[in-house]
C-alpha positions in Angstrom: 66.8 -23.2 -63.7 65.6 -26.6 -64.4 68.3 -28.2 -63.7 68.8 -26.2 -59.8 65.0 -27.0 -59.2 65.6 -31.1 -59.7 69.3 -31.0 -58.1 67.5 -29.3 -54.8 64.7 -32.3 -55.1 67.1 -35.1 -55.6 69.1 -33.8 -52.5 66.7 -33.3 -50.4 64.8 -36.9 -51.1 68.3 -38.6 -50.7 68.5 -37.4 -47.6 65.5 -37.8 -46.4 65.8 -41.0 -47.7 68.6 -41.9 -45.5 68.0 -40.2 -42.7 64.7 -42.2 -42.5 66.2 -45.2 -43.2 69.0 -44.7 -40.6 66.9 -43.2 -37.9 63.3 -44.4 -38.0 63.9 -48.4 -37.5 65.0 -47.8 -34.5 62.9 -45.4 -32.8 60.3 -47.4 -33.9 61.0 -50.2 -32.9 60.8 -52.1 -36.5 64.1 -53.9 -38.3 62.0 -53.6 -42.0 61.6 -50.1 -41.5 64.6 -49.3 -43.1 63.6 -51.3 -46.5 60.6 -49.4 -46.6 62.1 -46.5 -46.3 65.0 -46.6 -49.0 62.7 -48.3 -50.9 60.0 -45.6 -50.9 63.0 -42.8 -51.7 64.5 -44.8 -54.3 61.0 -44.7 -55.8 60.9 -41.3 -56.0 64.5 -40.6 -56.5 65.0 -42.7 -59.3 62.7 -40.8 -61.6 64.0 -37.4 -60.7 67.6 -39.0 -61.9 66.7 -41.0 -64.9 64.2 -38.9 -66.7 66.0 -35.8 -67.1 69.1 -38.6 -69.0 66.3 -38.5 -72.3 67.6 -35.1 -73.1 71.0 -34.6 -71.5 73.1 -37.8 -69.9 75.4 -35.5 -68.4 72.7 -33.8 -66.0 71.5 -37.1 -64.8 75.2 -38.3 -63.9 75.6 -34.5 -62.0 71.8 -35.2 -60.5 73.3 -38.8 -59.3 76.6 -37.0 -58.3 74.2 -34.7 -56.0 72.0 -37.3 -54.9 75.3 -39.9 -53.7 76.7 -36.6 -51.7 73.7 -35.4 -49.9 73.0 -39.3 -49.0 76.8 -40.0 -47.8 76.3 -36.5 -45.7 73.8 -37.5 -44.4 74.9 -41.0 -43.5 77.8 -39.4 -41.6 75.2 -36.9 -39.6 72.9 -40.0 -38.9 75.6 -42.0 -37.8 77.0 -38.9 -35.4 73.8 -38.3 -34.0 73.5 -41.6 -33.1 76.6 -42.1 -31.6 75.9 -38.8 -29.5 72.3 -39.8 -28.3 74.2 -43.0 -27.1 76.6 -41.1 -25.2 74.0 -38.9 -23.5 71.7 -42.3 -22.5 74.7 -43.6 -21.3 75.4 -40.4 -18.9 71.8 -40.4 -18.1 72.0 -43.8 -16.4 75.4 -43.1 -14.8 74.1 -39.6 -13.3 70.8 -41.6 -12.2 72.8 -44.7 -10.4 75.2 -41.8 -9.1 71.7 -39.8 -7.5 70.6 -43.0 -5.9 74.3 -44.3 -4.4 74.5 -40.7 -4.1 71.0 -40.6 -1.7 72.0 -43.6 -0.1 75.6 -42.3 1.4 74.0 -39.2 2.3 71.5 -41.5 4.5 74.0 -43.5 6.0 76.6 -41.0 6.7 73.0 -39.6 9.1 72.9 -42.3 10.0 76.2 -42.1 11.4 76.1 -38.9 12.3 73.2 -39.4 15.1 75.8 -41.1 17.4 78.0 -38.2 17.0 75.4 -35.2 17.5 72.5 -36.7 19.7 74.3 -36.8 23.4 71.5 -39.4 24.3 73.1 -41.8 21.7 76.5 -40.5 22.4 76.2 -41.1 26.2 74.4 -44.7 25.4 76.5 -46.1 22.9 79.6 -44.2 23.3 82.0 -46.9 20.9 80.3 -45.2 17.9 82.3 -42.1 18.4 85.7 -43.3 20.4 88.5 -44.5 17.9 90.0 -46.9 19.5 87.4 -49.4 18.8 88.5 -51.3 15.8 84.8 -51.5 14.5 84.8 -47.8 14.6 88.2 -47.5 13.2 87.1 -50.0 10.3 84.2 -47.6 9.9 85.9 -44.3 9.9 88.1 -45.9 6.9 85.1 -46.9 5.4 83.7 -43.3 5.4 86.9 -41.7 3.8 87.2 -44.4 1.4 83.3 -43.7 0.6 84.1 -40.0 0.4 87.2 -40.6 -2.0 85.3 -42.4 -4.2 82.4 -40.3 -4.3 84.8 -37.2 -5.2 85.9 -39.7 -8.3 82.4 -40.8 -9.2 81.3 -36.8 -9.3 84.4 -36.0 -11.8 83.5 -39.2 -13.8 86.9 -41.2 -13.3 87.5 -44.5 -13.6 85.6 -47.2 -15.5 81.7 -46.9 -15.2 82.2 -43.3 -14.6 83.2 -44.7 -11.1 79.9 -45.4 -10.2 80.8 -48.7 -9.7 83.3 -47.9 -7.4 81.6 -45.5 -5.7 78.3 -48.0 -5.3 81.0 -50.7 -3.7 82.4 -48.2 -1.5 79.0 -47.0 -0.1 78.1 -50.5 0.7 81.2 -51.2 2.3 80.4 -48.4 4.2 76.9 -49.4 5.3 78.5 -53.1 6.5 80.6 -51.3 8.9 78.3 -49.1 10.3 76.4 -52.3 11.0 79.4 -53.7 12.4 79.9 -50.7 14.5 76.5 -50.9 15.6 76.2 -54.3 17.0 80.0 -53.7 18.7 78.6 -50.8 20.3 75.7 -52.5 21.5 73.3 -50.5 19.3 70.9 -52.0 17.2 71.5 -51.9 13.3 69.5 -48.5 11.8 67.9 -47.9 14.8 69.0 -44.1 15.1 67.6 -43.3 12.2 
């Protein structure tokens, strides 16, 4: 019974041991941390271990035994829970930059979208809507190319999640609005 009671003890304080040590540093912001840590658990797990070798050797090498398995186990969990926080940080940030290019399409295509559904800006600045206009032609491929990209960013292809692609595309897409605008006559964002 003894011998359960110290395996559970030496198990649990080499992994707490190394899941301080592995985890702590960082979130705190402090590179000795991690000495501190292993050296506080090796304090108290070193006893637990070497004491119990007075009477029998054999326990203290099963009591190491116990103590080197919980501590690689819990290496490998520290070291796949940090590899999956990574991961989810680095989603965070892509579905954050995808909101804001995201935002700033929606705005434009609006923007856009005034010249087509206002008949005062129809009527005044009628080269926003007619095709033939090679400004507006250049614009129409910037929407669909815009669009296409979007589509990619939303399913997460492509490198950067496609964000990147999808940020280029959007301001491609606000240049030649602007250039549609001033060959219309209009003045840049004014139909806001």
């Amino acid at each position: 019974m003894v011998f359960l009671v110290l395996a559970v003890l030496v198990a649990a304080v080499a992994a707490a041991t190394v899941w301080l040590a592995a985890t702590r540093p960082r979130r705190e912001n402090d590179p000795d941390a991690a000495f501190w840590y292993a050296f506080t658990g090796l304090c108290v797990l070193l006893p637990l271990v070497l004491v119990p070798a007075t009477a029998n050797k054999a326990e203290s090498l099963w009591l190491l035994a116990v103590a080197a398995t919980s501590a690689l186990a819990t290496h490998r969990l520290a070291h796949r829970s940090r590899i999956l926080a990574e991961a989810e940080h680095r989603r965070a940030v892509a579905a954050g930059a995808l909101a804001a290019v995201t935002e700033a399409h929606r705005t434009l295509l609006a923007r856009w979208g005034r010249y087509e559904l206002d008949p005062a800006a129809s009527i005044d600045f009628p080269a926003m809507t007619d095709v033939r206009v090679p400004e507006t032609q250049a614009l129409i491929r910037a929407v669909t190319a815009a669009a296409a990209t979007q589509r990619d960013a939303m399913l997460g292809v492509g490198p950067d999640d496609g964000v990147a692609g999808y940020r280029r595309s959007v301001a491609e897409l606000a240049a030649a609005l602007e250039t549609a605008e001033r060959a219309a006559g209009s003045t840049p964002g004014a139909w806001r």
